[in-house]
N, C-alpha and C positions, 0 to 999 in steps of 0.2 A: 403647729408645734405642740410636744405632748408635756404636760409639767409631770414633770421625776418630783415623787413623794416619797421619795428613799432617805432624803433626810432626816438623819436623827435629832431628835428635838432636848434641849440643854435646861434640864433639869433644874428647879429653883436649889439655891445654895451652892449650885457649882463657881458662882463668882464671888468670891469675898466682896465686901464692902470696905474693909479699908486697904484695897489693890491700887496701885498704882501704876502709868503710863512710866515707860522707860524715856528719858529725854536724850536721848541717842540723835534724835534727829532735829532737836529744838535748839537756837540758836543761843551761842552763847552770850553770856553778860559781860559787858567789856572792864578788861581789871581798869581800878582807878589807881594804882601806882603804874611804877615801869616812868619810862622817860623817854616813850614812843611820841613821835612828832610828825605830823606832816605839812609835807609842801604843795603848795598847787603850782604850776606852771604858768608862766605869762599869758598864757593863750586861756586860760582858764579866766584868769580876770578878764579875758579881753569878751571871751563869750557868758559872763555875768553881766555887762556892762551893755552886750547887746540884745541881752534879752529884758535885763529892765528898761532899756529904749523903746524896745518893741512891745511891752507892757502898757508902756504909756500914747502908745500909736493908735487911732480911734479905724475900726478894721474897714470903715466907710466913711469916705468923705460926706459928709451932711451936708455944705455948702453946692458939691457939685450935683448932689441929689437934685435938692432944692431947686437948682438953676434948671437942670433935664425937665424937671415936674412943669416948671412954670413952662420950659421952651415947650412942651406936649399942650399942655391948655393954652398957650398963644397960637399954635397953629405955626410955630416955628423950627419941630424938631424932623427934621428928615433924617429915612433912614436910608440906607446904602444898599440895597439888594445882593449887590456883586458883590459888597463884602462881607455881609452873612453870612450868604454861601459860602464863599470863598472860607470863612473863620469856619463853618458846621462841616465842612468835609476836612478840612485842616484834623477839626479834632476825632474826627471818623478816621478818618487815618492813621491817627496818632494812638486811639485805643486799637485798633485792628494791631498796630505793631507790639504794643505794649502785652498783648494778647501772645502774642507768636512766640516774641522773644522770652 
């Protein structure tokens, strides 16, 4: 690639210093009169209510951690080969579709 030096170069004082940006595209400030109001919908409280549930939901059972940890160091946790597999081509499958579609 070859750089073009045909650029003209911008002269000191071609920009004023007290210039300003046009706010054309800046968002506006909301009036504090007017006697505009809104409503939410039921279904709105209803998914407020299930996402501070879901807030307070811990994303890992610690309890059932703890019980797997101890069943592996007892010499009690078996694992299921057929269902591995079975689950690891499950989701090879599932991204191959995901893929296509």
């Amino acid at each position: 690639m070859k750089i073009d030096s045909t650029l003209k170069s911008i002269g000191p004082g071609t920009v004023s210093a007290g210039s300003t940006r046009s706010s054309k595209g800046a968002p506006s400030k909301p009036s504090s009169g007017g006697g505009e109001s809104v409503q939410l919908s039921p279904l709105s409280s209803q998914m407020q209510a299930i996402e501070a549930s879901m807030a307070e939901t811990p994303v890992v059972d610690s309890a059932r951690v703890a019980e797997i940890k101890q069943a592996i160091a007892d010499g009690r946790f078996k694992v299921n080969p057929h269902a591995v597999a079975d689950s690891l081509l499950q989701t090879a499958h599932d991204l191959i579709q995901s893929k296509l579609a």
